[in-house]
PALO-607246 format. One record per residue: x, y, z of N, C-alpha, C in turn; chain; residue number from 1; residue in three letters. Coordinates in nm, 3 decimals. Layout:
<rs>
[[X,Y,Z],[X,Y,Z],[X,Y,Z],'A',NUM,'ALA']
...
</rs>
This chain:
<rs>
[[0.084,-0.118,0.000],[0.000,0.000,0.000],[0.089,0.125,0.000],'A',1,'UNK']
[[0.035,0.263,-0.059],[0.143,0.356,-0.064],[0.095,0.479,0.030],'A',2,'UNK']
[[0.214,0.483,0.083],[0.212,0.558,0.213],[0.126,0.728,0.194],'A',3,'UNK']
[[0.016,0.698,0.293],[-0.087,0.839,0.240],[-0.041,0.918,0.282],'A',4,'UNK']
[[0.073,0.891,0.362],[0.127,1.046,0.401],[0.168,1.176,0.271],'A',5,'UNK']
[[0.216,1.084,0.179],[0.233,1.145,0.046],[0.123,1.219,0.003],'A',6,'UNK']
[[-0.026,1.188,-0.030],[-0.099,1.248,-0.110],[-0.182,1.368,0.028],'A',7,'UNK']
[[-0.181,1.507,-0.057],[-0.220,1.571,0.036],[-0.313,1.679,-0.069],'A',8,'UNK']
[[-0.369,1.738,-0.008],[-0.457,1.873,-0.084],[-0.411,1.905,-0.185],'A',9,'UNK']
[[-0.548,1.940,-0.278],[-0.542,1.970,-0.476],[-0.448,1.870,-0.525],'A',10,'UNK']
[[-0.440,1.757,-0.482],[-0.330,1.685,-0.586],[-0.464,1.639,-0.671],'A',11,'UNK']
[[-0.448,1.615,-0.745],[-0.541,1.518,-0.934],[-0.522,1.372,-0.828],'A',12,'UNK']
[[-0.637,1.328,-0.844],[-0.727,1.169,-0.849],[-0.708,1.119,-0.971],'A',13,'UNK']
[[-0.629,1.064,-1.059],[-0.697,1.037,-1.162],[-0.630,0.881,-1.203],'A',14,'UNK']
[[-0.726,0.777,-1.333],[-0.752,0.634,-1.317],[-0.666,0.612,-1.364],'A',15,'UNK']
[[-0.648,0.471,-1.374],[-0.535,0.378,-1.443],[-0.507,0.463,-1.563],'A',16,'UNK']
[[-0.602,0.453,-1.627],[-0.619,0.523,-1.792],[-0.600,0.657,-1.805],'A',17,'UNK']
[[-0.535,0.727,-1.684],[-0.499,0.915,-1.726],[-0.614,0.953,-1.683],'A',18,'UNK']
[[-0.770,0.977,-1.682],[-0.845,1.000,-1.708],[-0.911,1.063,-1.540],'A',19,'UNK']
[[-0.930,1.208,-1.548],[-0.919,1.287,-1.396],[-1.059,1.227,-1.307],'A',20,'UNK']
[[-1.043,1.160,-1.247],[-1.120,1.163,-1.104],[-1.215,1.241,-1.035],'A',21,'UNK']
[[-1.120,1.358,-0.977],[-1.114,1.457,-0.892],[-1.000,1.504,-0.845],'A',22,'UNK']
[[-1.032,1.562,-0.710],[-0.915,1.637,-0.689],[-0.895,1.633,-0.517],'A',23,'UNK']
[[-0.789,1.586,-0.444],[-0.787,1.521,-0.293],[-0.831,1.675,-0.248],'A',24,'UNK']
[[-0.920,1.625,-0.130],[-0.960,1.730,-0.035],[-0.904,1.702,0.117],'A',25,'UNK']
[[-0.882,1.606,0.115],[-0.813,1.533,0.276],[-0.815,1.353,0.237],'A',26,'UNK']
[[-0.731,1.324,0.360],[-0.704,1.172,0.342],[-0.781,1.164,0.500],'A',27,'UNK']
[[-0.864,1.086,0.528],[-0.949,1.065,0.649],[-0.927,0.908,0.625],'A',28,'UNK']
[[-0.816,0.869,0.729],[-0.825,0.740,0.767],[-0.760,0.664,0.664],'A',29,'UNK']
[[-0.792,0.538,0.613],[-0.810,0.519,0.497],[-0.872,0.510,0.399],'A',30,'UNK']
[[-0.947,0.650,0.380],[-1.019,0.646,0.227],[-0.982,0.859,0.222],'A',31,'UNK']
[[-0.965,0.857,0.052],[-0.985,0.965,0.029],[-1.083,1.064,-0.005],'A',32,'UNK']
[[-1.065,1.157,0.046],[-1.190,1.266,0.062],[-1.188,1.354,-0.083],'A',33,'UNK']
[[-1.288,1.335,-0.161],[-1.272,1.427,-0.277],[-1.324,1.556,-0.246],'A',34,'UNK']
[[-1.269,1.680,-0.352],[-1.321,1.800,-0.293],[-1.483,1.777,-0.360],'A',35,'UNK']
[[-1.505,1.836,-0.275],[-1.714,1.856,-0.286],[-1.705,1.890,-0.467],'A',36,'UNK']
[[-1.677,1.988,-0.553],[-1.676,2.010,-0.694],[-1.706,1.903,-0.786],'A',37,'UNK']
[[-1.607,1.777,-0.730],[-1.580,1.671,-0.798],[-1.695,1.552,-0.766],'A',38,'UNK']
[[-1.778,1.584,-0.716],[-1.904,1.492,-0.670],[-1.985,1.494,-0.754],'A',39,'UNK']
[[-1.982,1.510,-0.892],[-2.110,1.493,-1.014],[-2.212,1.537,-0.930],'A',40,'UNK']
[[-2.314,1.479,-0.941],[-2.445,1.465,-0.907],[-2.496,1.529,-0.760],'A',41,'UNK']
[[-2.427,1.512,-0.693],[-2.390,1.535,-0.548],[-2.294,1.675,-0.515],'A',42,'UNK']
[[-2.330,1.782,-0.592],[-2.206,1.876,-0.606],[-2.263,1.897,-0.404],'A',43,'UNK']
[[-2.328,1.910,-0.286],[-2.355,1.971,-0.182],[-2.220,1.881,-0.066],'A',44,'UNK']
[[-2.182,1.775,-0.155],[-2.129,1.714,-0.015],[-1.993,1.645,-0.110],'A',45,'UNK']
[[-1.867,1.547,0.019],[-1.807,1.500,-0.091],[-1.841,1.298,-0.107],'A',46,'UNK']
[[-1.771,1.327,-0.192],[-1.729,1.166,-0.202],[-1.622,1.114,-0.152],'A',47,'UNK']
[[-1.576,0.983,-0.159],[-1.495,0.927,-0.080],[-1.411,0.798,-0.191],'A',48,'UNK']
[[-1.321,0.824,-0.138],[-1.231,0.699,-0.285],[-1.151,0.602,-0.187],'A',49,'UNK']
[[-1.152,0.466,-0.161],[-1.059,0.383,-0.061],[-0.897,0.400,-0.133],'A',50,'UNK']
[[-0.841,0.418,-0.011],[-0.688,0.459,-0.035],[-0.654,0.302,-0.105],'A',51,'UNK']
[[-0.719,0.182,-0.043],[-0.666,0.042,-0.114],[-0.647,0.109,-0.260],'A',52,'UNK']
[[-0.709,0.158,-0.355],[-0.733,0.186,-0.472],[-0.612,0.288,-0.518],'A',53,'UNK']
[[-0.555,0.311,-0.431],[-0.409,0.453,-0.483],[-0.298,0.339,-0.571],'A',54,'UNK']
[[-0.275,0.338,-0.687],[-0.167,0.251,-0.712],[-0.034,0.324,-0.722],'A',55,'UNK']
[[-0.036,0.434,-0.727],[0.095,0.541,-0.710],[0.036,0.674,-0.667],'A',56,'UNK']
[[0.200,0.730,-0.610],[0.193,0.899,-0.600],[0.293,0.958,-0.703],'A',57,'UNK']
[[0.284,1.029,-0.772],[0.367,1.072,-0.901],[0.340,1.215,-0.879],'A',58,'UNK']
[[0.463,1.286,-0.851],[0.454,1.467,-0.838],[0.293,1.534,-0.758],'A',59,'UNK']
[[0.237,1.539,-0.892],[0.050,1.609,-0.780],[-0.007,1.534,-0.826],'A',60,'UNK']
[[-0.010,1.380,-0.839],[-0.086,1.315,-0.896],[-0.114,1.194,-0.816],'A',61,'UNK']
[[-0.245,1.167,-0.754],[-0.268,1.042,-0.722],[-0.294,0.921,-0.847],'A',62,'UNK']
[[-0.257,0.813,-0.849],[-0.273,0.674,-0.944],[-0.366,0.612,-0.906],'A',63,'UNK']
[[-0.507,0.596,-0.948],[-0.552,0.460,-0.938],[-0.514,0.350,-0.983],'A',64,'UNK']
[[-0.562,0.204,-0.918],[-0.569,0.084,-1.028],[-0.648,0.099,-1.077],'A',65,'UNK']
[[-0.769,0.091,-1.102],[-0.905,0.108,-1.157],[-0.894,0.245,-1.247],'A',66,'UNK']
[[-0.957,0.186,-1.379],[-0.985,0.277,-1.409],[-1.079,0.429,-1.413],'A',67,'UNK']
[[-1.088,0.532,-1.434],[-1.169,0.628,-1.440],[-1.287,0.588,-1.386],'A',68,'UNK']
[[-1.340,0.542,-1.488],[-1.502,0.508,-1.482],[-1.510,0.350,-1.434],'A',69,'UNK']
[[-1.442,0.315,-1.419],[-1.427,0.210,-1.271],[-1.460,0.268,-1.130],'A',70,'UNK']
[[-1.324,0.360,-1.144],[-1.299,0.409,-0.981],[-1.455,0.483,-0.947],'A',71,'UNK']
[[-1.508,0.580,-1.049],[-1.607,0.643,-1.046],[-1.731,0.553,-0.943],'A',72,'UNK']
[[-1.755,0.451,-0.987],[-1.854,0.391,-0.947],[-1.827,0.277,-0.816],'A',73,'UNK']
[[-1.719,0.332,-0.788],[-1.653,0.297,-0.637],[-1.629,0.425,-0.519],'A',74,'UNK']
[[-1.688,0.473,-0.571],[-1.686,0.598,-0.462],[-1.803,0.601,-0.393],'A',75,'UNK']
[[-1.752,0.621,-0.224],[-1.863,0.635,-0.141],[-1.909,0.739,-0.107],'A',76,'UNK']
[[-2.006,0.752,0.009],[-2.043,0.855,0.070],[-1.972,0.863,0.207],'A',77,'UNK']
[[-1.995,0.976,0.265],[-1.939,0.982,0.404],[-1.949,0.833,0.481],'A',78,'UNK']
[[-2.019,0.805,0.519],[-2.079,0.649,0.589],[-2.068,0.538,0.528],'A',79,'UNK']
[[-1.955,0.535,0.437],[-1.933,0.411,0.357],[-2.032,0.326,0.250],'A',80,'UNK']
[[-2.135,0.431,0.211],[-2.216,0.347,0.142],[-2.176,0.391,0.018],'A',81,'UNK']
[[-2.213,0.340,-0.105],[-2.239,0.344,-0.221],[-2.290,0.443,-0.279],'A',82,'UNK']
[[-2.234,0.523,-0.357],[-2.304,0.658,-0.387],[-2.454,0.646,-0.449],'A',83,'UNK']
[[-2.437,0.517,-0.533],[-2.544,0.467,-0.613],[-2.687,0.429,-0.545],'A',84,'UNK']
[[-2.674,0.377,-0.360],[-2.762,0.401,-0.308],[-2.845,0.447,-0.281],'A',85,'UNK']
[[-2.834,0.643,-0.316],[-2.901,0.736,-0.286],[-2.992,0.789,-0.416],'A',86,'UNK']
[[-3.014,0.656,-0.500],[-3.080,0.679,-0.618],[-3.229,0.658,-0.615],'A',87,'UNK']
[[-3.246,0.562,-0.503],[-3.384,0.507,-0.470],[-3.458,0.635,-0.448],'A',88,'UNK']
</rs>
């Protein structure tokens, strides 16, 4: 796992495939806090990305494994649920 001490504020989220994420707002624990902007649908609050998922730190750049629109649909909410939950 790569040490979160590395990734810190405005660094780029972005997937296996280049392809931007978001943008770190804090590291809480182990999962990352996206800034609120980067929440599509949800612009009032943020999302959440599991640090398991960082495959590098490169200059201001966090690495996923997953790609883009992989990682996308792995992002939680504050309380660990599924963003996709709040569709009902």
């Amino acid at each position: 796992m790569v040490d979160l001490e590395l990734i810190t504020k405005n660094m780029d989220v972005i997937g296996a495939d280049g392809v931007h994420l978001g943008t770190v707002d804090a590291v809480e624990g182990d999962r990352i806090k996206l800034a609120k902007a980067d929440s599509g649908s949800h612009p009032d609050h943020h999302h959440y990305i599991s640090a398991g998922m960082v495959a590098s730190v490169e200059q201001n750049k966090v690495r996923l494994s997953a790609t883009g629109a992989n990682a996308a649909l792995m992002e939680e909410e504050k309380d660990g649920r599924a963003i996709h939950d709040d569709k009902n």
